[in-house]
C-alpha positions in Angstrom: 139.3 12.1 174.9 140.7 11.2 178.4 144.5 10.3 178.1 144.1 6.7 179.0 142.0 6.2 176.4 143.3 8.1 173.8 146.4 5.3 175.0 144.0 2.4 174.3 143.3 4.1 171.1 146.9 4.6 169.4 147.8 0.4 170.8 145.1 -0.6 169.2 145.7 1.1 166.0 149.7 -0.1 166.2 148.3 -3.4 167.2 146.0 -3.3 163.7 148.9 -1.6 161.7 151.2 -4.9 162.6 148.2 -7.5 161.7 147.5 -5.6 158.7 151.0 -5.7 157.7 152.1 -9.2 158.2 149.3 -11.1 157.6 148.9 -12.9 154.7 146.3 -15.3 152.9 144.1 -17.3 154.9 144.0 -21.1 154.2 144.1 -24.2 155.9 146.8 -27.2 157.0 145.8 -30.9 157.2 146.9 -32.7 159.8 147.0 -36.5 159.7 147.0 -38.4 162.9 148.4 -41.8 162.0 147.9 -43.2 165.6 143.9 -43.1 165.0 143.8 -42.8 161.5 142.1 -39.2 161.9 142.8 -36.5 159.7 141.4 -32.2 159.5 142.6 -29.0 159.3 143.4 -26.5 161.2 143.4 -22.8 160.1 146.9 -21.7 158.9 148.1 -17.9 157.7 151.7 -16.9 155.9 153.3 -14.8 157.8 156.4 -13.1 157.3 156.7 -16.1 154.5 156.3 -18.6 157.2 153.0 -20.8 157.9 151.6 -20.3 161.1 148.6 -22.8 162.4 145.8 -21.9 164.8 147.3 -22.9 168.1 143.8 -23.3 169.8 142.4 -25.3 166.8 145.9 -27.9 166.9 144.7 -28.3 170.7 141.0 -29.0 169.6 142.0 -31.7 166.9 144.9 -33.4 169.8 142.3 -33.5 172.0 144.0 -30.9 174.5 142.2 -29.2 177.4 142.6 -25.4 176.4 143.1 -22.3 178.5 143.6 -18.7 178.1 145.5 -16.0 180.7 143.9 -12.4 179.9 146.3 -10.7 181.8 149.2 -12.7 180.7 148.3 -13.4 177.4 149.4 -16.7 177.8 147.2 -19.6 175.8 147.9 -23.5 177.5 147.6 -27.0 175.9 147.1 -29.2 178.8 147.3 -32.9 179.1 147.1 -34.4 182.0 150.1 -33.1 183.9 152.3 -32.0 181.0 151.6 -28.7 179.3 152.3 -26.3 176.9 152.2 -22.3 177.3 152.7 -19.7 174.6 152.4 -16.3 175.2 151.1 -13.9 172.3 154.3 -11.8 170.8 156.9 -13.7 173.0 158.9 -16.6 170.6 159.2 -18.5 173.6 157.4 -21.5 174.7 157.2 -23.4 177.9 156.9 -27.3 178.9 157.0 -29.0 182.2 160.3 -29.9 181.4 162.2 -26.5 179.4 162.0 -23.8 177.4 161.8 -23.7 173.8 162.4 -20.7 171.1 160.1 -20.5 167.9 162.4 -18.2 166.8 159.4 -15.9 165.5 156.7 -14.8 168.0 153.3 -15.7 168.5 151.0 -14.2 166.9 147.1 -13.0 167.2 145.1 -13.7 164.4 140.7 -14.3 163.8 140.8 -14.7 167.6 143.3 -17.1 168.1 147.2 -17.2 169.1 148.9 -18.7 165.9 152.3 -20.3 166.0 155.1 -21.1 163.4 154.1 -24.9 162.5 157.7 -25.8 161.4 159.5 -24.7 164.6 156.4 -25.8 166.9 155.9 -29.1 165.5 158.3 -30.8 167.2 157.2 -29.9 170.9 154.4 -31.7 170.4 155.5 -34.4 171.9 156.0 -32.4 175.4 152.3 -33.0 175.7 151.5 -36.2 173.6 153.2 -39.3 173.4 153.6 -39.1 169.5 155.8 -38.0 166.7 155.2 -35.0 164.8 156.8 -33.4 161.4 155.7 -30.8 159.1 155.5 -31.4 155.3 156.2 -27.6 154.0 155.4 -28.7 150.2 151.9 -30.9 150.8 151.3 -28.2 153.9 150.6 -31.2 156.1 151.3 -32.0 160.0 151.9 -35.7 160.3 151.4 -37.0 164.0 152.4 -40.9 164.8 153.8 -43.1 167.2 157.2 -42.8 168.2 157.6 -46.5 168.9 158.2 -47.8 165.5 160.7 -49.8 164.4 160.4 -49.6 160.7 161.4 -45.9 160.7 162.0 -45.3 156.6 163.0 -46.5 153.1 165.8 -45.0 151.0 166.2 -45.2 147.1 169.0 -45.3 145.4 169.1 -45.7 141.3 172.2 -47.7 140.5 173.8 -48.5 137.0 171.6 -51.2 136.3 169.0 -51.3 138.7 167.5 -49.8 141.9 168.4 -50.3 145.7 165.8 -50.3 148.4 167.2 -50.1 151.9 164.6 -50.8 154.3 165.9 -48.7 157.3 165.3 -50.3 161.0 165.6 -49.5 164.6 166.4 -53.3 165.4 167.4 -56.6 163.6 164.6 -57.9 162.7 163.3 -61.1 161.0 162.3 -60.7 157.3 160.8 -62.8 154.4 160.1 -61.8 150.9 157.6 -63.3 148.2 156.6 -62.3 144.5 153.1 -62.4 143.5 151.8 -63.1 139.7 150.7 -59.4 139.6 154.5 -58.4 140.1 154.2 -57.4 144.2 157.8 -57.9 146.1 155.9 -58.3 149.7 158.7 -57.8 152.2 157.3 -59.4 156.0 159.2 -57.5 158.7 158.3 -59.6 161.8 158.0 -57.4 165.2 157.8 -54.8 162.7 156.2 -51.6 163.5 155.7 -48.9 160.8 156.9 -45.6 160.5 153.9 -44.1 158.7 155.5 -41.9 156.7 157.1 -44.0 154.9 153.9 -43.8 152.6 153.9 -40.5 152.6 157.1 -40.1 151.4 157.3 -42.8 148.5 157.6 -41.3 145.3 156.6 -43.9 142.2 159.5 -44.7 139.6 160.0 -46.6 136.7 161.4 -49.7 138.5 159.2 -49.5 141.6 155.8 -48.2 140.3 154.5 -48.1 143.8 153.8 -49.2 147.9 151.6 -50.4 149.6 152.5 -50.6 153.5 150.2 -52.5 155.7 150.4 -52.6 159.8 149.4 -56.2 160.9 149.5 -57.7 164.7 152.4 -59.2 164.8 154.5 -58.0 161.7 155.0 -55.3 158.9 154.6 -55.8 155.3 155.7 -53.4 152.9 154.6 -54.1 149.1 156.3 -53.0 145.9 155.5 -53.0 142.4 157.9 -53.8 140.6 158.4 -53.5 137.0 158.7 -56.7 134.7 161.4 -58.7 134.3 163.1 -57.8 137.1 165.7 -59.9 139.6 166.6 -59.1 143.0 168.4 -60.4 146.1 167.7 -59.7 150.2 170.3 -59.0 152.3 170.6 -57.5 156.1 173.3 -55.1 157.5 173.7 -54.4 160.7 175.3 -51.0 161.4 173.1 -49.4 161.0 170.1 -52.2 160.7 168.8 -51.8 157.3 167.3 -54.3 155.2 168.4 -54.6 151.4 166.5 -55.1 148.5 168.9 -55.1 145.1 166.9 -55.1 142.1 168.2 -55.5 138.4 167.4 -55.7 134.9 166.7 -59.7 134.0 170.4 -60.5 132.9 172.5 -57.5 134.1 172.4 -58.6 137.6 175.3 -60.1 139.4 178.0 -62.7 138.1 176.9 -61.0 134.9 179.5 -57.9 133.8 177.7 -55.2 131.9 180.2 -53.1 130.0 180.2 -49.2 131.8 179.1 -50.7 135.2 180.5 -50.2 137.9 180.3 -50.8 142.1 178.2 -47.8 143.5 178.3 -47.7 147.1 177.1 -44.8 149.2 179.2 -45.9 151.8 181.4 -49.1 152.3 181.2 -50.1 156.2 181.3 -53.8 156.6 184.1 -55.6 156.4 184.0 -59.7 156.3 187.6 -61.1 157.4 187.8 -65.2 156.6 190.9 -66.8 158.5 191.8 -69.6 156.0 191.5 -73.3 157.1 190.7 -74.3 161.1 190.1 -77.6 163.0 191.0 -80.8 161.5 192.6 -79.0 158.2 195.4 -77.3 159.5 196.5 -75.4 156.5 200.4 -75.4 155.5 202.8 -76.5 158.1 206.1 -75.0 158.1 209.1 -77.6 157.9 211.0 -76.4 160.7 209.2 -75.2 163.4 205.7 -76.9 162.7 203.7 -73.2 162.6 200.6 -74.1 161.0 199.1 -72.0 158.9 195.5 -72.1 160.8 196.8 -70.3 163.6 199.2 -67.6 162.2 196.1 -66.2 160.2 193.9 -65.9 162.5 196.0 -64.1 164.8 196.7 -61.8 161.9 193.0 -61.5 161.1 192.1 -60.7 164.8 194.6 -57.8 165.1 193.2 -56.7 161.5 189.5 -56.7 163.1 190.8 -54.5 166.2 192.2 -52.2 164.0 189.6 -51.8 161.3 187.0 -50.8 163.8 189.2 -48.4 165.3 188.6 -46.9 161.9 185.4 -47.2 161.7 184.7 -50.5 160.3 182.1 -53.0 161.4 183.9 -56.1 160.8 182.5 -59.8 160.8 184.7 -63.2 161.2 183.8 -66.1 159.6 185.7 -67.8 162.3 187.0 -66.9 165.9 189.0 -70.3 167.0 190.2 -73.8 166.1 186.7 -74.2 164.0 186.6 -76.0 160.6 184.4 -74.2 158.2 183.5 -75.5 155.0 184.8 -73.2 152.2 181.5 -72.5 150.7 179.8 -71.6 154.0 183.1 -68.6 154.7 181.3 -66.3 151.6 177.7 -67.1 152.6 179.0 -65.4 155.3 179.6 -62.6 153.7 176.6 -62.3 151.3 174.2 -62.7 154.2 175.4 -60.2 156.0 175.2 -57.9 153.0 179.5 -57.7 153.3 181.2 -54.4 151.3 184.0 -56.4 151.3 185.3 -59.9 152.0 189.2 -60.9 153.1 190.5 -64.0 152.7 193.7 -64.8 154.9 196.1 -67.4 153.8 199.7 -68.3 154.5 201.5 -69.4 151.2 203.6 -72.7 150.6 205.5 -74.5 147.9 207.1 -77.8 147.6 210.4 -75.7 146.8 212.1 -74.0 149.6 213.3 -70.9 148.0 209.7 -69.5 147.1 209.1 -66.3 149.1 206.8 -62.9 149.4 203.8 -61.9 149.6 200.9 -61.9 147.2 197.3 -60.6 146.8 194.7 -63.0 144.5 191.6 -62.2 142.7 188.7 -64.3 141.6 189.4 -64.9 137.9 190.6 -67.9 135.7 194.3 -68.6 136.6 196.7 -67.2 133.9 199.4 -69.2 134.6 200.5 -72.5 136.5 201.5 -71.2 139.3 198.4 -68.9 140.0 196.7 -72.3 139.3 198.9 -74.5 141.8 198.7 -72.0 144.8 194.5 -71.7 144.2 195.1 -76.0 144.2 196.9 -76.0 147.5 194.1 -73.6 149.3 190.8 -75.1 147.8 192.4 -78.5 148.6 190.7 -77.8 151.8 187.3 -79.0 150.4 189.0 -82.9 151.0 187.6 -82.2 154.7 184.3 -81.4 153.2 184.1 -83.7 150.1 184.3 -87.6 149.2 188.2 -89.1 148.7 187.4 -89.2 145.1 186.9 -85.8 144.1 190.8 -85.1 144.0 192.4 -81.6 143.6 192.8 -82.1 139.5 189.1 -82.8 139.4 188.3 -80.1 141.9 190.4 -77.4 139.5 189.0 -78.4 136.6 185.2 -78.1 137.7 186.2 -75.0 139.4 186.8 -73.8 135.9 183.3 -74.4 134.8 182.2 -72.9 137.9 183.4 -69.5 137.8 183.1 -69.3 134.2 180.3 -66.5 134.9 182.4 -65.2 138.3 185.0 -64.3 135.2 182.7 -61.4 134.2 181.0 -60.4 137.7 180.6 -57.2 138.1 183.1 -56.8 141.2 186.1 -58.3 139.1 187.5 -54.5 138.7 187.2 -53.5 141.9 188.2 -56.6 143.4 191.4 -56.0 141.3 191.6 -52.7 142.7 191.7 -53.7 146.5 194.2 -56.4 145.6 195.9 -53.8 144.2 196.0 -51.6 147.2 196.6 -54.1 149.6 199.7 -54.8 148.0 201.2 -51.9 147.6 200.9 -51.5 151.6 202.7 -54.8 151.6 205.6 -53.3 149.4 206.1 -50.7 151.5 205.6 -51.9 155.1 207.0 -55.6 154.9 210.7 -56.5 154.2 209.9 -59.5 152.0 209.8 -59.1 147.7 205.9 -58.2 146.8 205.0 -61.0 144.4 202.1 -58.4 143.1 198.6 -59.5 142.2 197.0 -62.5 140.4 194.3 -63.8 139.0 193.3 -67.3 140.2 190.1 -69.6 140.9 189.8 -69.9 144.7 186.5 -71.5 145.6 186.5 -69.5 148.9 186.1 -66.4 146.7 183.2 -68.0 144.4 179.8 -66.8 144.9 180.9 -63.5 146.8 178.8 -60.6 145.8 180.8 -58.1 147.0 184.4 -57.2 146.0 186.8 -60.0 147.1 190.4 -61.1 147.7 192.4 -63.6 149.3 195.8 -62.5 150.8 199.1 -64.9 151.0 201.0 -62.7 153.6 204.4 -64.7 153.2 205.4 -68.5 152.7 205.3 -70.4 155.7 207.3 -73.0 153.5 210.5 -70.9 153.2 212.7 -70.7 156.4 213.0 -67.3 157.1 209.6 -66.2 156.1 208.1 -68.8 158.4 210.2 -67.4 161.3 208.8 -64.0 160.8 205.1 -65.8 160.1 206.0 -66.8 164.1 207.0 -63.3 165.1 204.2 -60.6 167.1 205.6 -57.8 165.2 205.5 -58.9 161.8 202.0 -60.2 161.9 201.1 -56.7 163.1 202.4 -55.2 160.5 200.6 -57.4 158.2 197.4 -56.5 159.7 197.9 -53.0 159.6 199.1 -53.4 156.0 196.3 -54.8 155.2 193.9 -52.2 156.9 195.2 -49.3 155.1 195.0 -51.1 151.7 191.1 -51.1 152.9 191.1 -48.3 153.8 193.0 -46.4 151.0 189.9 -48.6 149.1 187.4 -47.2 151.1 189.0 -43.4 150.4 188.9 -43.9 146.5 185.1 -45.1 145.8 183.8 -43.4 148.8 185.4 -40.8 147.0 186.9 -39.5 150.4 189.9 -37.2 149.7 
């Protein structure tokens, strides 16, 4: 046998040797193109425990122009001008743009150059204007537009229910409705689908399943629910996700269900309300005519600058001189789907010696003095109200009001940040701590989210409401107050 090709000979038998010993079964991958609504297969191999697809078959179902270089064993997806070359045994693959490694080479296989789908999927998109990702456990390819806006839907059980985030590029206008059949249909207007969010929806007991439909002008996603069920839409902004609580008929909030607790993956908004504003000027010190309106929102702008610097998104219910009626400061909160909602106030009594600081819960008052100090801020509603509903009438319908808030389901964590927040006072302001109380403050009704309002010092005492005046002490309020959120944030993000 002449020596070159007795040569041909022994690289063809290595060559047969490798295939022989790598290959594996022969089988198929589907591939669903969501842009067109097409969907085939393309031949697929294991190989070395990996899948690997038929290269020249992907380019047949993309609708690639195909080429092959004998000499340089090179295969090309062309389209238009982008490209994409893979040569046979070589892990590397180039673009029109770069170079990208497989990690594991190309390989020859029933005629064809196959590639690893889970490492080639992806640079796809160097030749297609699409979005590509590879499903190892249904073996499937999906391929979809990359322009969506409605990009995924995350589940989380909770303690009494189930929370469906709705996860968005972009705020987005939303509306809900509930069929008779039991359908929540969520309408995400401007909405365009990420398609996979089908794919990946796995039915529960709560949400039995979805139905997501692409229309002109909007996005609906459908979900059926299981009977008797409640919920409650919300929107957060960092990042843009739409909520969707849903509970058990009569475990929901304002209603405390022994053993449940507040389960958040991850507490990020912040919702600071400066008391008072415009025409009602809070509590006016006797001496120097500081009014309360202005000292607290000084102190909650420095607390804003500071919480974001930890990495806090942070809302204000108001930024100037604005009135703002009292229930409007925690629909605030609630429709920006809050974690947390602060309540700044500057304290006052009739008596001159009163002083300190003191941290309040939404609860029924325990005492007269819990009760007088929630009297003096919700007397604020007089801007908002006729003459003739008077403070004593206003406290005792209060009552009535929060007689479910008594057992919402925040009560023990909003203990917990008043808590913390005053222990930062203890240690960071030179005035007493007057420690937490319980007391009902209409600016705290109707917030679903844990809650507290905060009487930094009494602008009513002399020397208190010369340091209310001071730069320095102000700042430390604020700070005081940010690490009592965040020391919150630490213990039920369960940060150590």
């Amino acid at each position: 046998m002449p020596r070159g090709m007795e040569k041909l000979s022994k690289r063809l038998l290595f060559l047969g040797l490798v295939i022989y010993l790598s290959c594996g079964t022969a089988a198929a991958v589907t591939v669903k193109n969501f842009i067109d609504n097409t969907e085939g297969e393309v031949s697929s191999e294991t190989i070395s425990g990996l899948t690997y697809i038929s290269l020249t078959e992907l380019g047949s179902f993309l609708g690639t122009e195909t080429s092959w270089d004998q000499l340089a064993k090179r295969l090309t997806l062309e389209k238009g001008d982008r490209f994409i070359q893979v040569t046979l045994f070589s892990p590397y693959v180039i673009t029109a743009d770069e170079t990208f490694n497989l990690h594991y080479p190309a390989e020859f296989r029933n005629g064809s150059i196959y590639v690893p789908v889970a490492f080639f999927a992806p640079i796809i998109k160097e030749i297609l204007p699409l979005e590509s990702r590879w499903d190892r456990e249904s073996q499937s390819l999906y391929l979809q537009s990359p322009d969506y806006n409605v990009k995924g839907l995350r589940i989380t059980p909770k303690a009494n229910g189930l929370l469906l985030e709705v996860l968005l590029t972009e705020a987005l206008k939303y509306e809900t409705i509930i069929t008779e059949e039991g359908w929540l249909n969520l309408t995400v207007h401007g909405g365009i689908l990420n398609n996979l969010i089908q794919e990946d929806f796995e039915k529960g007991e709560i949400v039995r399943d979805l139905k997501t439909y692409q229309f002109e002008a909007a996005a609906q996603l459908s979900f059926l629910v299981k009977k008797r069920m409640d919920h409650r839409i919300s929107f957060k902004e960092k990042p843009p996700r739409i909520l969707v609580s849903l509970w058990e008929r009569g475990t929901g909030p304002g209603i405390f269900q022994e053993g449940v607790t507040w389960d958040k993956n991850k507490i990020d908004l912040v919702v600071i309300d400066p008391g008072h504003g415009g025409e009602d000027d809070g509590a006016v010190g006797r001496h120097s005519g500081l009014k309360e309106k202005e000292v607290v929102l000084d102190i909650a702008k420095r607390l804003a600058e500071k919480l974001e610097r930890e990495g806090f998104e942070v809302i204000l219910t108001r930024k100037d001189d604005t009135f703002l009626p009292l229930g409007e400061r925690t629909q605030i909160a609630n429709g920006a789907g809050a974690d947390l909602f602060i309540s700044i106030h500057a304290n006052a009594s009739p008596k001159r010696k009163p002083r300190g600081s003191e941290t309040f819960f939404l609860a029924m008052a325990k005492n007269d003095e819990a009760r007088a100090v929630a009297a003096l801020e919700n007397s604020a509603i007089r801007f908002e109200k006729p003459e003739s509903y008077s403070e004593e009438n206003l406290t005792s319908e209060l009552d009535l009001i929060l007689l479910d808030m008594v057992q919402n389901e925040y009560l023990r964590e909003s203990s917990d940040l008043a808590e913390l927040i005053q222990n930062q006072f203890k240690g960071r302001l030179r005035i007493p701590s007057r420690g937490i109380d319980q007391a009902g403050f209409y600016v705290l009704n109707r917030a679903y989210m844990p809650a507290v309002l905060v009487e930094v010092a009494f602008i009513s005492n002399r020397e208190e409401e010369k340091l209310l005046g001071q730069g320095k002490f102000r700042e430390r309020v604020a700070e005081a107050i940010c690490r009592g959120l965040v020391d919150f944030k630490r213990k039920y993000e369960g940060i150590p």
